[in-house]
Biotite code that builds the C-alpha atoms (Angstrom):
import biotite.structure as struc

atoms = struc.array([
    struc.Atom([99.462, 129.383, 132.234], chain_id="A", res_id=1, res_name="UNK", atom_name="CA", element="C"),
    struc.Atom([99.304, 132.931, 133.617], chain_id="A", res_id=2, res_name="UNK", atom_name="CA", element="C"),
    struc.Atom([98.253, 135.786, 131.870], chain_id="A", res_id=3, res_name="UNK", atom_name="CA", element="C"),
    struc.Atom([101.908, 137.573, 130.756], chain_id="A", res_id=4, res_name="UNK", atom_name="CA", element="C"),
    struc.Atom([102.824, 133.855, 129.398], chain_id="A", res_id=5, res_name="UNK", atom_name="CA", element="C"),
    struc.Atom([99.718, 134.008, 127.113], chain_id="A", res_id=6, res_name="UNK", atom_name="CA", element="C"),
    struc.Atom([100.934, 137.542, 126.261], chain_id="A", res_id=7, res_name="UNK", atom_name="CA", element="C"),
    struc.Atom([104.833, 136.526, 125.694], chain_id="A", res_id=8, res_name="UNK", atom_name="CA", element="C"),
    struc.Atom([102.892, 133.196, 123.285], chain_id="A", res_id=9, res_name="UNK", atom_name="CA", element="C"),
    struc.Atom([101.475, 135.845, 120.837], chain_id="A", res_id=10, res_name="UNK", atom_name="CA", element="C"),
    struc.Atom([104.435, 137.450, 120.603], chain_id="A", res_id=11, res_name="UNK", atom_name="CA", element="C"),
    struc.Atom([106.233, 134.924, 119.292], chain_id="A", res_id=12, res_name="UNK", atom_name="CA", element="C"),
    struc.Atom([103.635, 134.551, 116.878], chain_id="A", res_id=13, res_name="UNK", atom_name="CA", element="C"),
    struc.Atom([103.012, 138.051, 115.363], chain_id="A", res_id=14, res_name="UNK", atom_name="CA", element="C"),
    struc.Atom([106.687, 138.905, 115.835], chain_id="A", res_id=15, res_name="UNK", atom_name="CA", element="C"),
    struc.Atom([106.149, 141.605, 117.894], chain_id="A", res_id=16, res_name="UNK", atom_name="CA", element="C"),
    struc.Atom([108.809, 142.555, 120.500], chain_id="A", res_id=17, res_name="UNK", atom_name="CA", element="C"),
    struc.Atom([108.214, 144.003, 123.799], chain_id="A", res_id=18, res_name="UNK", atom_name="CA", element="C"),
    struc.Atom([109.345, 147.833, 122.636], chain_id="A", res_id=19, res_name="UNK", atom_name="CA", element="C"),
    struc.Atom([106.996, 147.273, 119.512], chain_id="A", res_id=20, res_name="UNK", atom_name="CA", element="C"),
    struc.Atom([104.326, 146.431, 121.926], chain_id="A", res_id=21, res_name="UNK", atom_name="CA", element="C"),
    struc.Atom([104.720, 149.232, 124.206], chain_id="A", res_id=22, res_name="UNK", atom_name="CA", element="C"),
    struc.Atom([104.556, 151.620, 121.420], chain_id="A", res_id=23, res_name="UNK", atom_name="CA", element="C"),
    struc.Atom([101.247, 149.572, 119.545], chain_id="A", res_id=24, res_name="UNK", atom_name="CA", element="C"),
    struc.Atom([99.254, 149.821, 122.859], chain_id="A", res_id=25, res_name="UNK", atom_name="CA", element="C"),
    struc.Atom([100.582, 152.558, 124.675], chain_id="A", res_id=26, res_name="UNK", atom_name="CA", element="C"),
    struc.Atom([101.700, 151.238, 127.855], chain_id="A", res_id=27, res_name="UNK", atom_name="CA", element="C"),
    struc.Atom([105.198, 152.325, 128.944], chain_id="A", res_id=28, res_name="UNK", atom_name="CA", element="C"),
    struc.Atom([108.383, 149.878, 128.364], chain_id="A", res_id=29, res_name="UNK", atom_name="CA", element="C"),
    struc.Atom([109.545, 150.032, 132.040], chain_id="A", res_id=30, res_name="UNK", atom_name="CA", element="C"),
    struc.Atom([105.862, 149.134, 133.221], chain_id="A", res_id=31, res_name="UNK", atom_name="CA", element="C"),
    struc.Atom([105.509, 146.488, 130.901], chain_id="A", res_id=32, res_name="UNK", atom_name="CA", element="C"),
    struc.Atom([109.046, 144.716, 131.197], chain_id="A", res_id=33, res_name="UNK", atom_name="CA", element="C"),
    struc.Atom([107.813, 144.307, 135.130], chain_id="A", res_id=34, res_name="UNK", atom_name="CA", element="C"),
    struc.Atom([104.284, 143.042, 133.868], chain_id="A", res_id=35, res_name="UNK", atom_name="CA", element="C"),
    struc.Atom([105.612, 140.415, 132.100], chain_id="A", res_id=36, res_name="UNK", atom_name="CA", element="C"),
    struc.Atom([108.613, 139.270, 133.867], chain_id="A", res_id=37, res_name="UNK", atom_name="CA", element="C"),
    struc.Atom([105.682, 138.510, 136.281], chain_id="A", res_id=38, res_name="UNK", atom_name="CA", element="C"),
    struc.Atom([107.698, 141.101, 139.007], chain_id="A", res_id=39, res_name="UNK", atom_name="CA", element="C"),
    struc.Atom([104.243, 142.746, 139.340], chain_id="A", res_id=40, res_name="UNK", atom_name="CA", element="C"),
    struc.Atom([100.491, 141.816, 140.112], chain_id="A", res_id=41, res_name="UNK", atom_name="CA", element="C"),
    struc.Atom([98.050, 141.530, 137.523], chain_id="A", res_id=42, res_name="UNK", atom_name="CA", element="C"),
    struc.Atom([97.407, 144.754, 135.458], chain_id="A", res_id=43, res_name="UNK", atom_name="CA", element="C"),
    struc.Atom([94.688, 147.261, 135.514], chain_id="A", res_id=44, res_name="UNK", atom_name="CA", element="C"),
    struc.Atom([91.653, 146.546, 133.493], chain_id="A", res_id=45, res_name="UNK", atom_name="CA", element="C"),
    struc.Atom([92.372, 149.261, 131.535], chain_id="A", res_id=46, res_name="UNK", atom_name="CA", element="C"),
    struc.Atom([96.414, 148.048, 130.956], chain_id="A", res_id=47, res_name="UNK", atom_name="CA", element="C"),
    struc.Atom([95.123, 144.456, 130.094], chain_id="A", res_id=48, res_name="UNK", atom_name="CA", element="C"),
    struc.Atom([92.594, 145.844, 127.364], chain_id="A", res_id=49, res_name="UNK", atom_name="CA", element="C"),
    struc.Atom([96.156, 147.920, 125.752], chain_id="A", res_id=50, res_name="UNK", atom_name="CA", element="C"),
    struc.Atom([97.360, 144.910, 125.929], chain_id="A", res_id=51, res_name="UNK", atom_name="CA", element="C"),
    struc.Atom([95.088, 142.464, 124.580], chain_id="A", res_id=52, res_name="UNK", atom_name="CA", element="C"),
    struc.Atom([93.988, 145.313, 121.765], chain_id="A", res_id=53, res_name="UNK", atom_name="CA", element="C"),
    struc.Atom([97.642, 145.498, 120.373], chain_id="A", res_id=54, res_name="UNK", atom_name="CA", element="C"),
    struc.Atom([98.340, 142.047, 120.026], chain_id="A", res_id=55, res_name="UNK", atom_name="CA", element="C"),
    struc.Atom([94.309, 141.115, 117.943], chain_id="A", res_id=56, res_name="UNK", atom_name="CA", element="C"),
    struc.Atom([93.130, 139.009, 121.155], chain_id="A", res_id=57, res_name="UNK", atom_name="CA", element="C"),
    struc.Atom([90.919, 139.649, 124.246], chain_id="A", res_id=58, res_name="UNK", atom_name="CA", element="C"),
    struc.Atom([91.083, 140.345, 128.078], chain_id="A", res_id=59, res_name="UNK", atom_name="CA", element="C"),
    struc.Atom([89.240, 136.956, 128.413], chain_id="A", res_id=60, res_name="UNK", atom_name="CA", element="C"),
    struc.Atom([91.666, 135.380, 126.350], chain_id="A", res_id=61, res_name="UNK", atom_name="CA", element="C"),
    struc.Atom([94.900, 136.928, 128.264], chain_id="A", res_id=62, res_name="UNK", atom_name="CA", element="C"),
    struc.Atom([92.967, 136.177, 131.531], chain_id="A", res_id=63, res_name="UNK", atom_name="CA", element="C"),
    struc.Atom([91.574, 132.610, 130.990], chain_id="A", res_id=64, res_name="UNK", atom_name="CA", element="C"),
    struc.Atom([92.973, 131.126, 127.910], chain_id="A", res_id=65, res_name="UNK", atom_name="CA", element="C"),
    struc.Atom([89.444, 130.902, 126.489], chain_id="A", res_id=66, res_name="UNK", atom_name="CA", element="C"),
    struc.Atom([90.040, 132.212, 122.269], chain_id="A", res_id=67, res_name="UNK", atom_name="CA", element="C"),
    struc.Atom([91.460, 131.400, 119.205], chain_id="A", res_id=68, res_name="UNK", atom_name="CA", element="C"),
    struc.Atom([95.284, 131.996, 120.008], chain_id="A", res_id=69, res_name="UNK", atom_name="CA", element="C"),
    struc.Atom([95.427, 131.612, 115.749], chain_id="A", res_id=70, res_name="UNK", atom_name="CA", element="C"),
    struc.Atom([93.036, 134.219, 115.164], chain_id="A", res_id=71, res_name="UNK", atom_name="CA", element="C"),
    struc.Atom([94.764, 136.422, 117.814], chain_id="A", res_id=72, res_name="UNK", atom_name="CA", element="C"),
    struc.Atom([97.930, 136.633, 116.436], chain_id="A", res_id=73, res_name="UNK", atom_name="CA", element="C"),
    struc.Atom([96.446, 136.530, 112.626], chain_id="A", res_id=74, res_name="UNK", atom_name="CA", element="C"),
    struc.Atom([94.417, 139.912, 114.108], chain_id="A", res_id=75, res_name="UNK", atom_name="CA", element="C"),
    struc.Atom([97.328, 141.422, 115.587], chain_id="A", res_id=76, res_name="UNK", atom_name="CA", element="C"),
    struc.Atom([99.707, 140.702, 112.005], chain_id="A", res_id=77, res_name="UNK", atom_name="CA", element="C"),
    struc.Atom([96.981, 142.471, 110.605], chain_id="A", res_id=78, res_name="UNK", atom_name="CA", element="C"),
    struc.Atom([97.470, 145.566, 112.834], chain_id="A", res_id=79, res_name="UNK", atom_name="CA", element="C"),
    struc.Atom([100.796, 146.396, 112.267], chain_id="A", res_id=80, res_name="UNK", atom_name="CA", element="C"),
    struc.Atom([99.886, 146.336, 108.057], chain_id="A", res_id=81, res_name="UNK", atom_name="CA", element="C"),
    struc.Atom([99.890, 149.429, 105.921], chain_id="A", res_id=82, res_name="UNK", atom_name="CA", element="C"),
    struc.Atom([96.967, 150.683, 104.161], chain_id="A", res_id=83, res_name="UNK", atom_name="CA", element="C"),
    struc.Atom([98.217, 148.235, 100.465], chain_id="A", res_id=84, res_name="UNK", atom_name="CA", element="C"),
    struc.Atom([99.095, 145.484, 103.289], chain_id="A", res_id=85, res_name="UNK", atom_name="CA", element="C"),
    struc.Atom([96.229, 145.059, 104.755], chain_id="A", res_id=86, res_name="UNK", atom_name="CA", element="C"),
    struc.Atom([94.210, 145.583, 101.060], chain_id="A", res_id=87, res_name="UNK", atom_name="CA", element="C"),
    struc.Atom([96.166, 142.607, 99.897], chain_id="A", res_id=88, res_name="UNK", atom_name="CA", element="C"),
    struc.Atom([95.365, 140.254, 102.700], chain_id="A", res_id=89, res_name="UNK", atom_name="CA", element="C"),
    struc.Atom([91.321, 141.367, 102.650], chain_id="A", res_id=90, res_name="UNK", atom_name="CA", element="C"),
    struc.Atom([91.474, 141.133, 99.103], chain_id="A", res_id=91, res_name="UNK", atom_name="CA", element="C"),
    struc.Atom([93.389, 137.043, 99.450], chain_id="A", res_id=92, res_name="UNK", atom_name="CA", element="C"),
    struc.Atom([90.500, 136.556, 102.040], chain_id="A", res_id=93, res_name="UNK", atom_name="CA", element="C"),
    struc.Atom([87.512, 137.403, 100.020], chain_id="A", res_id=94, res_name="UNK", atom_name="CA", element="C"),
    struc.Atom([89.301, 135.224, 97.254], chain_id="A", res_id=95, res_name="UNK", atom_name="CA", element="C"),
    struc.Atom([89.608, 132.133, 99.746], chain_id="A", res_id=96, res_name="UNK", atom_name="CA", element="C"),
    struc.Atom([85.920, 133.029, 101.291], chain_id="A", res_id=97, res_name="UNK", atom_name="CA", element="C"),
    struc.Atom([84.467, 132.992, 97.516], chain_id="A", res_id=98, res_name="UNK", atom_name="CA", element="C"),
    struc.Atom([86.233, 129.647, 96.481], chain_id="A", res_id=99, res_name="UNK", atom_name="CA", element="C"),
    struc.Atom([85.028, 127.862, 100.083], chain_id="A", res_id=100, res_name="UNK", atom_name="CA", element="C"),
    struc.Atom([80.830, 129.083, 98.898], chain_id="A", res_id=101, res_name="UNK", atom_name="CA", element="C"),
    struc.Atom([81.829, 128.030, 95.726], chain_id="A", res_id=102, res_name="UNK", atom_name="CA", element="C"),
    struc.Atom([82.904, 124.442, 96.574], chain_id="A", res_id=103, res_name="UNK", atom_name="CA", element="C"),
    struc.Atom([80.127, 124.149, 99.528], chain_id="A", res_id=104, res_name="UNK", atom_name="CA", element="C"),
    struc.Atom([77.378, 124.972, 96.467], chain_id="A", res_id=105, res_name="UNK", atom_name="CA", element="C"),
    struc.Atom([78.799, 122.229, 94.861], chain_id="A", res_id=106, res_name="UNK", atom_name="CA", element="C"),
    struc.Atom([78.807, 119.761, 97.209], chain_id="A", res_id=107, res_name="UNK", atom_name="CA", element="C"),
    struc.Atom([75.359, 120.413, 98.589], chain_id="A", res_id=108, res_name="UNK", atom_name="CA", element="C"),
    struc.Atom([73.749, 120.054, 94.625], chain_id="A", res_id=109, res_name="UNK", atom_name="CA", element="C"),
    struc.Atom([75.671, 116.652, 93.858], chain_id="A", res_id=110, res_name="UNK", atom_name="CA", element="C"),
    struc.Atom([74.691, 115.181, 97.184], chain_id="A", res_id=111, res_name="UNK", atom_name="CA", element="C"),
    struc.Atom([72.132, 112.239, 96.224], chain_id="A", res_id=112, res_name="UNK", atom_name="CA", element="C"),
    struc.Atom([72.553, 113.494, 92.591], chain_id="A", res_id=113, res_name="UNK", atom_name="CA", element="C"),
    struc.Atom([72.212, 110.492, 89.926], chain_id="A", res_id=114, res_name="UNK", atom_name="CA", element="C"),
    struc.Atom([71.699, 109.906, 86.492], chain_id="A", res_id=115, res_name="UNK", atom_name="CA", element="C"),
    struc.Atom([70.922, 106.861, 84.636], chain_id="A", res_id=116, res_name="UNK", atom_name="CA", element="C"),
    struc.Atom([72.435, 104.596, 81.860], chain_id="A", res_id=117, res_name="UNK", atom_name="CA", element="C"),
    struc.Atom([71.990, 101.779, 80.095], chain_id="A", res_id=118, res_name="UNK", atom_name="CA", element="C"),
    struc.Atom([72.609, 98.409, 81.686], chain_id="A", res_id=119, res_name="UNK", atom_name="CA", element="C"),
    struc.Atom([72.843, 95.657, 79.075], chain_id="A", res_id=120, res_name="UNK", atom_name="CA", element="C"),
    struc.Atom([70.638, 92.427, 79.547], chain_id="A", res_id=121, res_name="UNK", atom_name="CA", element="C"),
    struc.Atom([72.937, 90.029, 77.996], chain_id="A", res_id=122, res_name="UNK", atom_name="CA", element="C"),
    struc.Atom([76.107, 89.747, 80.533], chain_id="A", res_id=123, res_name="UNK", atom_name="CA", element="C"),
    struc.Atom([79.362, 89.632, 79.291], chain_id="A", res_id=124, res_name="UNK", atom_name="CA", element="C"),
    struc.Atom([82.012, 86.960, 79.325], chain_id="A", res_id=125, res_name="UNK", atom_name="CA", element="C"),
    struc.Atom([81.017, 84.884, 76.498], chain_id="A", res_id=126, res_name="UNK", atom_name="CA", element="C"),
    struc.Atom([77.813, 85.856, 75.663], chain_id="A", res_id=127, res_name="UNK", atom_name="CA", element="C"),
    struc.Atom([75.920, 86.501, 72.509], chain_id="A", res_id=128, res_name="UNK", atom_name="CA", element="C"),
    struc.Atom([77.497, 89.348, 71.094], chain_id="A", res_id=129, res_name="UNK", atom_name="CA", element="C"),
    struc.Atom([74.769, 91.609, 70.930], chain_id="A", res_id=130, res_name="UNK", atom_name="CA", element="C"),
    struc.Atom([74.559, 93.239, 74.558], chain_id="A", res_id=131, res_name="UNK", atom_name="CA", element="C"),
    struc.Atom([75.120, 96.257, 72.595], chain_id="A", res_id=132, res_name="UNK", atom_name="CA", element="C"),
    struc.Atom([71.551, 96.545, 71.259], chain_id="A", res_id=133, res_name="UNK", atom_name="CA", element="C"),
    struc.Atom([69.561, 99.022, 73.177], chain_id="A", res_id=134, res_name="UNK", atom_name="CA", element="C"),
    struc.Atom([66.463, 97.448, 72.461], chain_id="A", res_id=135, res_name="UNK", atom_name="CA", element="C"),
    struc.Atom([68.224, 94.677, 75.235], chain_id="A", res_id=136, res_name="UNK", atom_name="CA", element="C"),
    struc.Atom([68.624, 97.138, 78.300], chain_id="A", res_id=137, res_name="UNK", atom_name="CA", element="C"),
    struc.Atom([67.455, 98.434, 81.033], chain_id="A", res_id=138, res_name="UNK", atom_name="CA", element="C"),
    struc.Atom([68.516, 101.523, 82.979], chain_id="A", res_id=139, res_name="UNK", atom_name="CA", element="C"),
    struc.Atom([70.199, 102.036, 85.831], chain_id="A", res_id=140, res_name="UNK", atom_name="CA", element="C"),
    struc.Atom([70.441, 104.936, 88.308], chain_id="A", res_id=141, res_name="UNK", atom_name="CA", element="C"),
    struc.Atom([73.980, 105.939, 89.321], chain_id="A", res_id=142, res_name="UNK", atom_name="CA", element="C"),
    struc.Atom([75.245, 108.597, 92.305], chain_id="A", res_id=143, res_name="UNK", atom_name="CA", element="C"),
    struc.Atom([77.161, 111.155, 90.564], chain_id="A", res_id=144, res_name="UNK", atom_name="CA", element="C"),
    struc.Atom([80.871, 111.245, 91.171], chain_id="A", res_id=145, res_name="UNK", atom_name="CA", element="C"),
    struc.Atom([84.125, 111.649, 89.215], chain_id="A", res_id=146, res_name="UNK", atom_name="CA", element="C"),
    struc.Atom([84.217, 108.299, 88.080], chain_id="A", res_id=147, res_name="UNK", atom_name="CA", element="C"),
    struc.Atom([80.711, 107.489, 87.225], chain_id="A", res_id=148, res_name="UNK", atom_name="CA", element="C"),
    struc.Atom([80.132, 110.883, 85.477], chain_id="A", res_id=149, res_name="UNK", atom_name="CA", element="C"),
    struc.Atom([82.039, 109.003, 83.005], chain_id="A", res_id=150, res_name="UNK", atom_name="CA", element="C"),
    struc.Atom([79.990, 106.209, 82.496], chain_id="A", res_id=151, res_name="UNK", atom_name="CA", element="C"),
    struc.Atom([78.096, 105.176, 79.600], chain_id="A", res_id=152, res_name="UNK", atom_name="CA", element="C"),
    struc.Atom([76.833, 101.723, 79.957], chain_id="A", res_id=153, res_name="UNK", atom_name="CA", element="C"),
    struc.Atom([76.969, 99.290, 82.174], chain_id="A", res_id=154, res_name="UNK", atom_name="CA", element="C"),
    struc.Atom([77.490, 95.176, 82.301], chain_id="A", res_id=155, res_name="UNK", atom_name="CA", element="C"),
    struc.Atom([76.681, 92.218, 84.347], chain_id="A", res_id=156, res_name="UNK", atom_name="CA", element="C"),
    struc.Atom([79.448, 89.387, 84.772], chain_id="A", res_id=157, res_name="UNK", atom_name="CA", element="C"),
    struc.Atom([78.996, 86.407, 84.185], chain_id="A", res_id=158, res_name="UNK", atom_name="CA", element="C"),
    struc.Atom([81.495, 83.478, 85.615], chain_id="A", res_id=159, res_name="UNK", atom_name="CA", element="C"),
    struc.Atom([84.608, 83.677, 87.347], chain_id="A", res_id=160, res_name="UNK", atom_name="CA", element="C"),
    struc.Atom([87.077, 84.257, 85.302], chain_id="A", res_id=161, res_name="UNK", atom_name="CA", element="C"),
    struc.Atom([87.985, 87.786, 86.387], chain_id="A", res_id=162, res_name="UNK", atom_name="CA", element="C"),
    struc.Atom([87.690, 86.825, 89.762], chain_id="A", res_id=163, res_name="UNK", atom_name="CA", element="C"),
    struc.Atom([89.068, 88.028, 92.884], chain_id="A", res_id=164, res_name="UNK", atom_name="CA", element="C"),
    struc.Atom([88.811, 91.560, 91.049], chain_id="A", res_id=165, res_name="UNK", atom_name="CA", element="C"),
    struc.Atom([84.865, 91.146, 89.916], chain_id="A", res_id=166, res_name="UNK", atom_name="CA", element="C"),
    struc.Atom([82.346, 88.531, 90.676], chain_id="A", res_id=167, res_name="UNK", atom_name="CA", element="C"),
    struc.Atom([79.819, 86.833, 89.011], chain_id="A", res_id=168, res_name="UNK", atom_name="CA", element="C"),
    struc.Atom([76.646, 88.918, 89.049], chain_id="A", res_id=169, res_name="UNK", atom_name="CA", element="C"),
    struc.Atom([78.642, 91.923, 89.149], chain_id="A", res_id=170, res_name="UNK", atom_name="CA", element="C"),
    struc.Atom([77.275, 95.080, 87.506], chain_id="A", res_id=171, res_name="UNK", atom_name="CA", element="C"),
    struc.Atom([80.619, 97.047, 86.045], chain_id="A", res_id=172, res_name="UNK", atom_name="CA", element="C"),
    struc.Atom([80.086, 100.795, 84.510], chain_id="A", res_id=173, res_name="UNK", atom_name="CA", element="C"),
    struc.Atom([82.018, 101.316, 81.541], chain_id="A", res_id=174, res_name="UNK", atom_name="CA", element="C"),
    struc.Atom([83.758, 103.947, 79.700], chain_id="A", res_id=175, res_name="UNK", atom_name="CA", element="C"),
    struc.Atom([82.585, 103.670, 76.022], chain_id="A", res_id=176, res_name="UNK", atom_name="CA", element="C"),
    struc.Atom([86.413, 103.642, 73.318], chain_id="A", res_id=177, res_name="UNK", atom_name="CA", element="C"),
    struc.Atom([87.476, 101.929, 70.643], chain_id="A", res_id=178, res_name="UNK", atom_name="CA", element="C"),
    struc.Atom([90.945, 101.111, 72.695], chain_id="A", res_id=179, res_name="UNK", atom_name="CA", element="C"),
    struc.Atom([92.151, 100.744, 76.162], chain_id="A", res_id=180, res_name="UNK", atom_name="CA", element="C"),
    struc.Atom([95.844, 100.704, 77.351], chain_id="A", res_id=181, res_name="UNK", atom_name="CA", element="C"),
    struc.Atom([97.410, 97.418, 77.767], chain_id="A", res_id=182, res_name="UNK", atom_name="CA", element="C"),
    struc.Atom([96.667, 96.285, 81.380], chain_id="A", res_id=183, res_name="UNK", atom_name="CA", element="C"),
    struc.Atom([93.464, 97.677, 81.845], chain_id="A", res_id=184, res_name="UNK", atom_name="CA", element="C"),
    struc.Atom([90.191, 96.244, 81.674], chain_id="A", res_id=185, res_name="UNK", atom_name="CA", element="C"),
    struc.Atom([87.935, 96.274, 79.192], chain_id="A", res_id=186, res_name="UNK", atom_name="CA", element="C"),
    struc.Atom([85.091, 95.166, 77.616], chain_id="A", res_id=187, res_name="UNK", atom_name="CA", element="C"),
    struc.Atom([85.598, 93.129, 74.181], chain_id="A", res_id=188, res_name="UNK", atom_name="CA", element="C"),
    struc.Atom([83.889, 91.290, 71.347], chain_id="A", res_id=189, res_name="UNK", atom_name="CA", element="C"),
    struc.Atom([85.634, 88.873, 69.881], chain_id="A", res_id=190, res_name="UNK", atom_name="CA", element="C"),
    struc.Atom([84.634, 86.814, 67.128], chain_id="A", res_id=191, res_name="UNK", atom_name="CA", element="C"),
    struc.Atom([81.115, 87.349, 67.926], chain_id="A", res_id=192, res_name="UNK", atom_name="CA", element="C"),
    struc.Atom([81.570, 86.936, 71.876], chain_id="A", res_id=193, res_name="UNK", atom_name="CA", element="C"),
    struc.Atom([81.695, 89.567, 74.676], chain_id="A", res_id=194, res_name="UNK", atom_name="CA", element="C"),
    struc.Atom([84.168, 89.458, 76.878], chain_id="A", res_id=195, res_name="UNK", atom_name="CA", element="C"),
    struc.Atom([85.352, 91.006, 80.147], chain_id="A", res_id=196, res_name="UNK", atom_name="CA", element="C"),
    struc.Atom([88.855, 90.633, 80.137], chain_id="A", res_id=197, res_name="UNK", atom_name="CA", element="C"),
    struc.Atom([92.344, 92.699, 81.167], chain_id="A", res_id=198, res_name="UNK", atom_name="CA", element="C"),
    struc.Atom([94.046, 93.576, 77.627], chain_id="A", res_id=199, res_name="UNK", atom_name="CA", element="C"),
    struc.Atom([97.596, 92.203, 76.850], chain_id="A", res_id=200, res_name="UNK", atom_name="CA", element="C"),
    struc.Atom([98.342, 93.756, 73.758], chain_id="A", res_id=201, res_name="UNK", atom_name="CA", element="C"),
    struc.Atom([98.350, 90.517, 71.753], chain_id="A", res_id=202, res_name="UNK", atom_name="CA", element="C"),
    struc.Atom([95.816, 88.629, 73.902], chain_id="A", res_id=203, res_name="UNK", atom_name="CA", element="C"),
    struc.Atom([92.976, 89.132, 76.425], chain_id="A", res_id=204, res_name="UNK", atom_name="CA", element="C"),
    struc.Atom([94.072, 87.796, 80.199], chain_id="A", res_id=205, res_name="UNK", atom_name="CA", element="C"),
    struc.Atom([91.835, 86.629, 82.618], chain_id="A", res_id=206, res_name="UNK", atom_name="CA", element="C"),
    struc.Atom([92.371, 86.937, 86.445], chain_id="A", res_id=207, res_name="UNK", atom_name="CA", element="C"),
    struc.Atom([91.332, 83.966, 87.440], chain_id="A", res_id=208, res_name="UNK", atom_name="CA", element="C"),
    struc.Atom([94.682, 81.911, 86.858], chain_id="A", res_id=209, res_name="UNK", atom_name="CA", element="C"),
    struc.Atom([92.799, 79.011, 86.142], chain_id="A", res_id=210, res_name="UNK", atom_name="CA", element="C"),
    struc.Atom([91.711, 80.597, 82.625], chain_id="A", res_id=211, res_name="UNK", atom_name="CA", element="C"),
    struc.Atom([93.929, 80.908, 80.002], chain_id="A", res_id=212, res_name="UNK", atom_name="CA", element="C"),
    struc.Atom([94.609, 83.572, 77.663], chain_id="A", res_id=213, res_name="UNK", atom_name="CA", element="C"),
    struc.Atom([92.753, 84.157, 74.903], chain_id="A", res_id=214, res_name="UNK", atom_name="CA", element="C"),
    struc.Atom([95.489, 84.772, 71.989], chain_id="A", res_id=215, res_name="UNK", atom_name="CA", element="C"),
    struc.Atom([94.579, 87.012, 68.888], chain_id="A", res_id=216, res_name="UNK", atom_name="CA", element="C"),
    struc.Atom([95.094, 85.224, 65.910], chain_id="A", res_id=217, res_name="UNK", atom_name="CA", element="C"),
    struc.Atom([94.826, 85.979, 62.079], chain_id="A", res_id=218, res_name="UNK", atom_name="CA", element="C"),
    struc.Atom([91.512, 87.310, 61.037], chain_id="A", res_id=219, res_name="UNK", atom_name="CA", element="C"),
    struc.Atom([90.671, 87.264, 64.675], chain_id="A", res_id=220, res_name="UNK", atom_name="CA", element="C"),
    struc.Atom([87.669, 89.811, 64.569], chain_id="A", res_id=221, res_name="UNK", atom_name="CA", element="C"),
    struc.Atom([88.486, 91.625, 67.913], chain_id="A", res_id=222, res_name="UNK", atom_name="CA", element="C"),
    struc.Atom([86.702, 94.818, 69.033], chain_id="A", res_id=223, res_name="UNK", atom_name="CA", element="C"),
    struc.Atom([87.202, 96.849, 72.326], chain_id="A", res_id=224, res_name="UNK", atom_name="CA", element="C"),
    struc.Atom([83.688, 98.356, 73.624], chain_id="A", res_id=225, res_name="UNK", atom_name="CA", element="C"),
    struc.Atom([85.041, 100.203, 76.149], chain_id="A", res_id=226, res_name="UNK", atom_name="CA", element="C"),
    struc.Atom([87.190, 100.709, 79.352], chain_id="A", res_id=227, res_name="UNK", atom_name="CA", element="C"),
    struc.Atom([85.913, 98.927, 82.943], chain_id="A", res_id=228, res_name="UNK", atom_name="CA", element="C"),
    struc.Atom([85.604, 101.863, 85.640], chain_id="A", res_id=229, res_name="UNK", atom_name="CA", element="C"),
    struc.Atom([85.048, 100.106, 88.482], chain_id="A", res_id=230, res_name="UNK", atom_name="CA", element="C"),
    struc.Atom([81.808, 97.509, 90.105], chain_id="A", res_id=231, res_name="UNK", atom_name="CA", element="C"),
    struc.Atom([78.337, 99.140, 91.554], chain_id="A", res_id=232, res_name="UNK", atom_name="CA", element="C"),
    struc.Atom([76.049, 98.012, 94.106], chain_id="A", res_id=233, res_name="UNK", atom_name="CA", element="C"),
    struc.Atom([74.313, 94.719, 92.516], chain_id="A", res_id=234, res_name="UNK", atom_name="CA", element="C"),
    struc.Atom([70.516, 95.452, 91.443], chain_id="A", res_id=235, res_name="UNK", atom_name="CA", element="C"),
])
């Protein structure tokens, strides 16, 4: 690409017509319709540097190609502002400059962050019912993201029957509530049992088709402990 094409490129992209670029760097129409219908050699040092000044880039740029062409045409925007024009787009910058320290502060402190919680020795499926006593856990040490800053126990599986979705040995982290919409998963005691099991409203559903639902019946005692976020890494 020669040099006036580079020129005709930023342009386009700062709006800036030839007679508005003539005035902005000083060089005279006529010379500069020639220059960049290519009709004459190369420009002066001096010509190029009007040049490149007006439209935000550099002689290396206009010469070689070798700059932001973005930042260029951003730069030469910026020149044609007005005093409040160019306040508002400093002050917009300093805004977006603040909020990208902001979020790189944040994700430098919560890399490697964890906390711990409770992970219950009695696993759940049909257990004891008792998993729930903290004088039967352990703790666990979690990474800290959205979903397991909202974590306040945890579980082993036992069996299959939730299977392909969790495994046997599994360690789930769990939401602690006293209900859980219908199709999620939850943890449950019923009648004196803790379950793992997807809630059906009326029953608790397995995902292993080979189980079958446990129906609520009459003076069923049935308890939700809390909503399944997701399986960790097994310890």
């Amino acid at each position: 690409m020669e040099w006036y094409e580079r020129v005709k490129e930023l342009k386009k992209k700062t709006g800036i017509n030839t007679k508005e670029l003539a005035q902005l760097s000083g060089v005279p129409l006529g010379t500069l319709n020639k220059l960049l219908s290519g009709q004459t050699d190369k420009p002066k040092l001096d010509t190029l540097e009007k040049i490149a000044a007006a439209l935000g880039t550099t002689v290396q740029y206009l010469s070689e190609g070798e700059a932001d062409a973005d930042l260029a045409a951003i730069t030469g925007k910026f020149s044609r502002l007005d005093k409040k024009g160019r306040e508002a787009v400093l002050k917009t910058a300093d805004a977006e400059l603040s909020r990208m320290e902001a979020e790189a502060r944040r994700a430098s402190s919560d890399v490697g962050l964890k906390r711990k919680i409770f992970i219950y020795d009695v696993p759940v499926s049909a257990g004891l019912g008792s998993f729930l006593d903290s004088s039967h856990s352990s703790a666990i040490s979690l990474v800290v993201n959205d979903v397991t800053d909202r974590a306040d126990y945890a579980v082993r599986v036992s069996g299959d029957s939730m299977e392909p979705r969790y495994f046997d040995g599994d360690i789930v982290i769990v939401e602690a509530c006293g209900e859980i919409p219908v199709g999620k998963v939850g943890i449950f005691l019923y009648n004196g049992e803790s379950y793992i099991k997807k809630f059906g409203g009326d029953r608790l559903r397995s995902v292993n088709p080979k189980y079958k639902d446990i129906i609520f019946k009459e003076n069923d005692d049935i308890r939700c402990l809390g909503l399944v976020l997701g399986a960790v890494s097994k310890q």
